[in-house]
C-alpha positions in Angstrom: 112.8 107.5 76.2 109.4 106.9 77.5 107.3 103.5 78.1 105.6 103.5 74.9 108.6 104.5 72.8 110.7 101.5 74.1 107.5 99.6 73.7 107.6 100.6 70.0 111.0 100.2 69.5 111.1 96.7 70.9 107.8 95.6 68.5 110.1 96.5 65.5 113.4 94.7 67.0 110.9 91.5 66.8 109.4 92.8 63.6 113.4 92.8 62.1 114.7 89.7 63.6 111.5 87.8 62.4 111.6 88.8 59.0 115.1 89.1 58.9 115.5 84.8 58.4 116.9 82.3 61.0 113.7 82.2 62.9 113.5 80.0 65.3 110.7 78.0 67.9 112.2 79.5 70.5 112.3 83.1 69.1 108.5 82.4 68.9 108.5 81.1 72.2 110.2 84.1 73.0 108.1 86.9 71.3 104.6 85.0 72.6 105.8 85.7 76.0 106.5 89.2 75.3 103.3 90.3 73.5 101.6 88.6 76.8 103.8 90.4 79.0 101.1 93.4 78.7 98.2 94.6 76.8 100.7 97.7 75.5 102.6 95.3 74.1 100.2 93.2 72.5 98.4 96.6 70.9 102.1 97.6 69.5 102.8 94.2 67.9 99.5 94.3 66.4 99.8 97.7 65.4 103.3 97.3 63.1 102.7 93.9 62.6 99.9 94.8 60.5 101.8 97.9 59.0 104.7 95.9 57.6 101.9 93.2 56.3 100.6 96.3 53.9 103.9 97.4 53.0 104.7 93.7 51.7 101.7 94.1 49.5 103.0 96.9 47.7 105.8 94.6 46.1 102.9 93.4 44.1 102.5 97.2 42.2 106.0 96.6 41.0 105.2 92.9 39.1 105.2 93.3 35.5 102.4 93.8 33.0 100.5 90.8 31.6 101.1 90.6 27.7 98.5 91.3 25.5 96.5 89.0 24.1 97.0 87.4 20.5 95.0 88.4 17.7 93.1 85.4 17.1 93.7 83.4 13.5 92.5 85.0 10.1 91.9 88.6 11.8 93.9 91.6 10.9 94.3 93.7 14.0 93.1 97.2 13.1 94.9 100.0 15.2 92.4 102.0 17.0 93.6 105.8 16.9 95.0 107.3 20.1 92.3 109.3 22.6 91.7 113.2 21.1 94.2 113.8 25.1 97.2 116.0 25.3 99.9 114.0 26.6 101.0 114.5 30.4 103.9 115.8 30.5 107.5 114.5 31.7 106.8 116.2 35.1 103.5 114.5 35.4 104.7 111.3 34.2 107.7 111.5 37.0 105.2 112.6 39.3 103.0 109.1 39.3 105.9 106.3 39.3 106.5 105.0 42.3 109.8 105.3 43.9 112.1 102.8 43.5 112.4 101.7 47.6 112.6 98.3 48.5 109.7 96.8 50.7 111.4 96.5 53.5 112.3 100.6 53.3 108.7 101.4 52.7 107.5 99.1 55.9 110.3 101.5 57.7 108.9 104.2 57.0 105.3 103.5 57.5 106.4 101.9 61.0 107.5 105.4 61.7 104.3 107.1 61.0 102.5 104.1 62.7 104.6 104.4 66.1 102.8 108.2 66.4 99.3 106.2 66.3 100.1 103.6 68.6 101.6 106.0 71.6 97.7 107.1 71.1 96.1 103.7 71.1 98.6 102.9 74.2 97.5 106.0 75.9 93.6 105.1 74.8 93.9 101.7 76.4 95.6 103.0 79.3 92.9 105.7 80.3 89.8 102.7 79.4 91.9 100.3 81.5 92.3 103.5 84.5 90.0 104.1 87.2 88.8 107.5 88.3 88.4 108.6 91.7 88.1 112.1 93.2 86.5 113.4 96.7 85.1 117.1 97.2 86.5 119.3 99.8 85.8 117.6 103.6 84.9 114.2 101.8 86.6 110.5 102.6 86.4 107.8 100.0 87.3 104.4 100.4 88.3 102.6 97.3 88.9 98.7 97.3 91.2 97.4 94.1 91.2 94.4 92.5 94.3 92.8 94.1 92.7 93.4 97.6 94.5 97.1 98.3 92.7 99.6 99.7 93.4 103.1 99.2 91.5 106.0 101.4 91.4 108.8 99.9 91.0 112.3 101.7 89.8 115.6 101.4 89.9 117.5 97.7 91.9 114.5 95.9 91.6 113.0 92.7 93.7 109.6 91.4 93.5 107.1 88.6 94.1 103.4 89.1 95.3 100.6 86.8 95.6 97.5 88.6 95.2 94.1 86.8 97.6 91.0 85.9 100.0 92.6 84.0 100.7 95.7 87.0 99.5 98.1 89.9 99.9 101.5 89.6 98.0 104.9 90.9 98.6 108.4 89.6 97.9 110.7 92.2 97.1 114.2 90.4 96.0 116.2 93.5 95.4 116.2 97.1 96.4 112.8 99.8 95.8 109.1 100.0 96.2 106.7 102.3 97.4 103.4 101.2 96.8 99.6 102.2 98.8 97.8 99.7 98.5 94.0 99.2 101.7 92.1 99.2 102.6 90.5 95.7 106.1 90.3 95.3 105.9 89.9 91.2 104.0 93.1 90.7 105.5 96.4 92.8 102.9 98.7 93.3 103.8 102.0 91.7 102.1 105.3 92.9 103.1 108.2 91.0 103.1 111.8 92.2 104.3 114.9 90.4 107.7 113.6 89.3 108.1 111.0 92.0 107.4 107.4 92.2 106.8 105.6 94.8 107.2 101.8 94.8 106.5 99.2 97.4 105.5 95.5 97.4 103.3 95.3 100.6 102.7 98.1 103.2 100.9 101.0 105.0 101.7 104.4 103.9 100.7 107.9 103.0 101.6 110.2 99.9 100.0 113.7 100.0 100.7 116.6 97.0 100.7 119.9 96.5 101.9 121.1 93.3 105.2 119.5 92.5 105.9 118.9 96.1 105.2 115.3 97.8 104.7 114.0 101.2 105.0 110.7 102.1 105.0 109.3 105.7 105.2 105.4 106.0 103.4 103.9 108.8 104.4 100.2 108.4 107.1 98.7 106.1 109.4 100.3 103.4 109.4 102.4 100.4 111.2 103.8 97.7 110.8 107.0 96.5 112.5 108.1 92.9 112.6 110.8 90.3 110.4 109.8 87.3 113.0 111.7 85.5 115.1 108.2 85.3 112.6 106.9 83.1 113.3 109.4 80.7 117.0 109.0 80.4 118.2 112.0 82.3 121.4 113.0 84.1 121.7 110.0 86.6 124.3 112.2 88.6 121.5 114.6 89.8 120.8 114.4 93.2 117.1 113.6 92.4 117.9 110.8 90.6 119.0 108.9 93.8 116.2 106.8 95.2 115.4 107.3 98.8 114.1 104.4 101.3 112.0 105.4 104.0 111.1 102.8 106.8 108.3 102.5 109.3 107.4 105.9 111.1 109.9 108.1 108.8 108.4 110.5 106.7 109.9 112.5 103.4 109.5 116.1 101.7 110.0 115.7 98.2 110.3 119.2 96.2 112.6 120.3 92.6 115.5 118.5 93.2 116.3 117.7 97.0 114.3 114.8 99.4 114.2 115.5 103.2 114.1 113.1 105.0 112.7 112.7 108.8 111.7 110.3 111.9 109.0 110.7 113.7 107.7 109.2 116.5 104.5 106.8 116.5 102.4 109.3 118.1 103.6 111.8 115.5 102.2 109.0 113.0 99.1 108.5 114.2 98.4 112.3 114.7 99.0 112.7 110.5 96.6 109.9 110.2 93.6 111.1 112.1 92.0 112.5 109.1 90.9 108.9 108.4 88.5 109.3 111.5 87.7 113.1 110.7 89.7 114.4 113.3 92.6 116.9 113.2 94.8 116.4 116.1 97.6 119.2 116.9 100.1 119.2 119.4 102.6 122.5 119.8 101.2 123.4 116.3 101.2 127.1 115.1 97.8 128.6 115.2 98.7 129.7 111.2 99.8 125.9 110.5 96.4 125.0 112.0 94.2 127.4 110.2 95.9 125.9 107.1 94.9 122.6 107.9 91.6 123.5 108.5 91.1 125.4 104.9 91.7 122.1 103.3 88.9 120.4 104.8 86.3 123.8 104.0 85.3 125.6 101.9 84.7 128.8 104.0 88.4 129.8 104.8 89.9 130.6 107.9 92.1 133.7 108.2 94.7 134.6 110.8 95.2 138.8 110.7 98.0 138.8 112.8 101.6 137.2 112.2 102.2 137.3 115.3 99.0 135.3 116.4 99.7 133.5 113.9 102.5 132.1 115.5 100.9 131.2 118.7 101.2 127.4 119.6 97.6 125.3 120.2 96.9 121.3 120.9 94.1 119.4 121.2 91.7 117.2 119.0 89.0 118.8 116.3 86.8 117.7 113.8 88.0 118.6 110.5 84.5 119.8 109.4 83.7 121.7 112.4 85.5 125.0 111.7 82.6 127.0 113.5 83.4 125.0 116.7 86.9 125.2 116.5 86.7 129.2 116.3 84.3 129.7 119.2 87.2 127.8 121.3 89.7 130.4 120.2 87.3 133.0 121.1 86.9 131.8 124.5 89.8 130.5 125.4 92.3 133.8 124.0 89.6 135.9 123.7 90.4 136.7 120.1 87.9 138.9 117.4 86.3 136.9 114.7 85.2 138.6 112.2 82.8 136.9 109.4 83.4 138.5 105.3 82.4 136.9 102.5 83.7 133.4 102.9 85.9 134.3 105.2 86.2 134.2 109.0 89.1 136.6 110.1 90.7 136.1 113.3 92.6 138.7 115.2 93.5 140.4 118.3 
């Protein structure tokens, strides 16, 4: 079951008990604090609420007809002949009574059709509520939230935000953030990526993706990485159902069903992190590896010929934007070809 279907179904368990007698103060005690719990639940509760007021009124098409009026004393009534009409049929008549439901029926069913228009109103308030933010390829943003997080956002990424009273959360569609979360133990932050979520109350951590797999290396404090699929009901057995806490300097790869996870040392840390200060920093790294880093900060891509090049191990600090540079220092220092096509610049033996 998702959010707004439990939402829905929770409006209509306070629809039913309200209307259902015994209705208490502090069953309205109890339902104020709920519709204030969020603005999706104030838009559902509105929403039915409303629907089963209609379907109340339509008790009213069943009262009975007035009776006609007396003729008045002295005057003979004279009977009007009937209309020059062909009389409906039996079918048509059938076809205009209402049906014999009781109110409460009818308001069931039209809480039914309404729950299909609230999902959208939820989703509408949602996306007005949600902040957009994206960065072109080699870009940085910087993004300060309301509750004093800030998120950095890196090369080719797009998120949305939602941060107010009633929650913080951040979808990350594509590409890597770095966040700087604000401590407030009553509302976890939530990032979600793919089909993980990531909750934390207050720390310093990164969550990169790439397709359906995620990244996440924590630099200070703790966090807990889960399958969204548990919020849909599914097979808690399966391996991706169990969360997994990561800790200060470890790191996870999260892809289909399996989470590794891995310690690194500090240094290891701070090397992932260098992109916040344009800079790509490889130690023992795979020539191939570092082309591959360096595509995802250009546009013009960087192309190693040789798989056995490719393999060839490289260190040292670079700016991310400065492909040109790094390529002249593999040219002089292996003396390797480069070859410029298209958008390309080919490297080889």
């Amino acid at each position: 079951m998702t959010e707004a279907e439990r939402i829905e179904s929770a409006a209509a368990e306070w629809l039913a008990r309200r209307d259902g007698g015994k209705w208490t103060d502090t069953d309205q005690q109890q339902l104020d604090a709920w519709i204030a719990e969020s603005v999706a639940h104030r838009i559902a509760w509105l929403r039915l609420s409303s629907v089963w007021e209609r379907a109340d009124r339509l008790g009213a098409l069943r009262a009975p007809a007035a009776p006609a009026a007396a003729a008045a004393p002295g005057v003979i009534p004279i009977p009007l002949p009937a209309p020059a009409t062909t009389r409906p049929s039996a079918r048509a008549h059938r076809a205009f009574q209402l049906p014999r439901f009781s109110t409460q029926r009818i308001a069931a069913s039209m809480l039914i059709a309404a729950a299909g228009c609230s999902w959208l109103g939820w989703k509408y308030t949602q996306d007005w509520q949600s902040e957009h933010y994206a960065t072109a390829v080699g870009a940085r943003q910087s993004v300060s939230l309301p509750d004093g997080s800030v998120l950095t956002l890196n090369t080719a990424t797009h998120l949305r935000t939602v941060v107010n009273a009633n929650g913080r959360k951040v979808w990350l569609e594509d590409g890597e953030a770095y966040f700087d979360i604000a401590h407030d133990k009553a509302h976890p932050f939530v990032v979600i990526a793919g089909d993980r979520r990531i909750t934390v109350l207050g720390t310093r951590f990164v969550v990169r993706r790439e397709g359906e797999q995620v990244n996440v290396v924590v630099e200070e404090g703790r966090v807990q990485i889960a399958s969204t699929g548990n919020d849909r009901g599914t097979d808690k057995s399966a391996k991706s159902s169990e969360p997994t806490v990561l800790v200060r300097n470890q790191a996870a790869v999260a892809s289909a069903n399996n989470v590794l996870v891995m310690s690194k040392a500090p240094k290891q840390i701070d090397d992932e992190l260098s992109w916040r200060k344009g800079k790509l920093v490889f130690d023992q790294t795979s020539l191939g590896d570092a082309a591959a880093q360096f595509n995802r900060y250009n546009t013009r891509k960087l192309v190693i010929a040789d798989p056995a090049l490719a393999r060839i191990r490289i260190g040292g600090s670079f700016d991310a934007n400065n492909m040109g540079g790094f390529v002249a220092l593999l040219k002089q220092g292996f003396g390797l070809s480069v070859q410029e096509s298209g958008n390309e610049t080919r490297i080889s033996n």
